[in-house]
N, C-alpha and C positions, 0 to 999 in steps of 0.2 A: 078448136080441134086439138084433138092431144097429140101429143107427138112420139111416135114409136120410135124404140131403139134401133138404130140403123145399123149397126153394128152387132150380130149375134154374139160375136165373141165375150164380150164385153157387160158385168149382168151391171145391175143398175145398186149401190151402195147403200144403204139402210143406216140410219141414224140410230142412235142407244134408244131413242123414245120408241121409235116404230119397234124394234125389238121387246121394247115389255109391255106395248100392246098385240106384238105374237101371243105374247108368254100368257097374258087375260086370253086371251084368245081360245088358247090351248085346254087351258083350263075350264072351262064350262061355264055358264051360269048359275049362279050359285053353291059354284065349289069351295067349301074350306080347308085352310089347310094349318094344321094343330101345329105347335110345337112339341120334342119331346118332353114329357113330364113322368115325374115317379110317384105315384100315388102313397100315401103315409095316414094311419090312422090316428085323430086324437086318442089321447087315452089322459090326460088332465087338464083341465085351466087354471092357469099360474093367475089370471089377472087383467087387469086394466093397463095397458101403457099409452104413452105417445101426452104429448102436452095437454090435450083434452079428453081424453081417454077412451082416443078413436080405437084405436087399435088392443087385440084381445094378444096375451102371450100366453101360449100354450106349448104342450106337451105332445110332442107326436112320434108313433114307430114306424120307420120306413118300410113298407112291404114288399118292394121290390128292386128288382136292380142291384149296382156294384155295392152300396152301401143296407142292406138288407138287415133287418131287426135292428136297426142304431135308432138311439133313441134320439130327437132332436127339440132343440127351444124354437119354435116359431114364434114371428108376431104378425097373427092373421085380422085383414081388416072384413069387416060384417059380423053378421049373426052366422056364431058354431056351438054347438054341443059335443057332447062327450060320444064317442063312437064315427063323427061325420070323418068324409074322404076326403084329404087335400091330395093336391096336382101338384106338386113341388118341383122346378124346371131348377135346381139344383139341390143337392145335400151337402153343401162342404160345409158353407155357412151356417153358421146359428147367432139366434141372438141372442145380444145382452140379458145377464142376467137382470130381475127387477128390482130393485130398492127399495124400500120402506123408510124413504124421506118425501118431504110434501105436505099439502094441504089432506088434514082428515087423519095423517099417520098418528098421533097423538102423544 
């Protein structure tokens, strides 16, 4: 048998966990929820970086938001061409310039 609160006054205390299972709750099934992002369009690819040349540094124009028309160095990982959208969840940073030392530079 469960045992009722005999005390009206008095509610019953909730743990942090039962709380972020309100919060799922709340939320729905199969609800997502985005971070902010500032979309930036390539407009060159610098290259190959990263020790095995996972990663692509490129060239991209903010399009929107505080930092608007800057141009910026990313180093984006996958397959990108020239015109695709990046989501960029900040603009301050840039990256390192690339080098032309290494295996292949000649």
């Amino acid at each position: 048998m469960a045992k009722e609160n005999t005390n009206p006054g008095q509610e019953k205390r909730s743990s942090g966990r039962d709380k972020k299972y309100a919060q799922k709750q709340d939320s729905g099934k199969g609800a997502v929820n985005f971070s902010f992002a500032v979309p930036a369009k390539i407009e060159e690819i610098m290259g190959r970086t990263g020790t095995r040349g996972e990663a692509i540094q490129v060239r991209c124009r903010v399009l929107d938001g505080r930092d608007k028309n800057k141009v910026l160095r990313r180093n984006v990982r996958g397959p990108v061409q020239l015109g695709d959208t990046l989501m960029l969840r900040e603009t301050e940073i840039e990256a390192r310039q690339l080098t032309r030392s290494g295996r292949g530079s000649g």
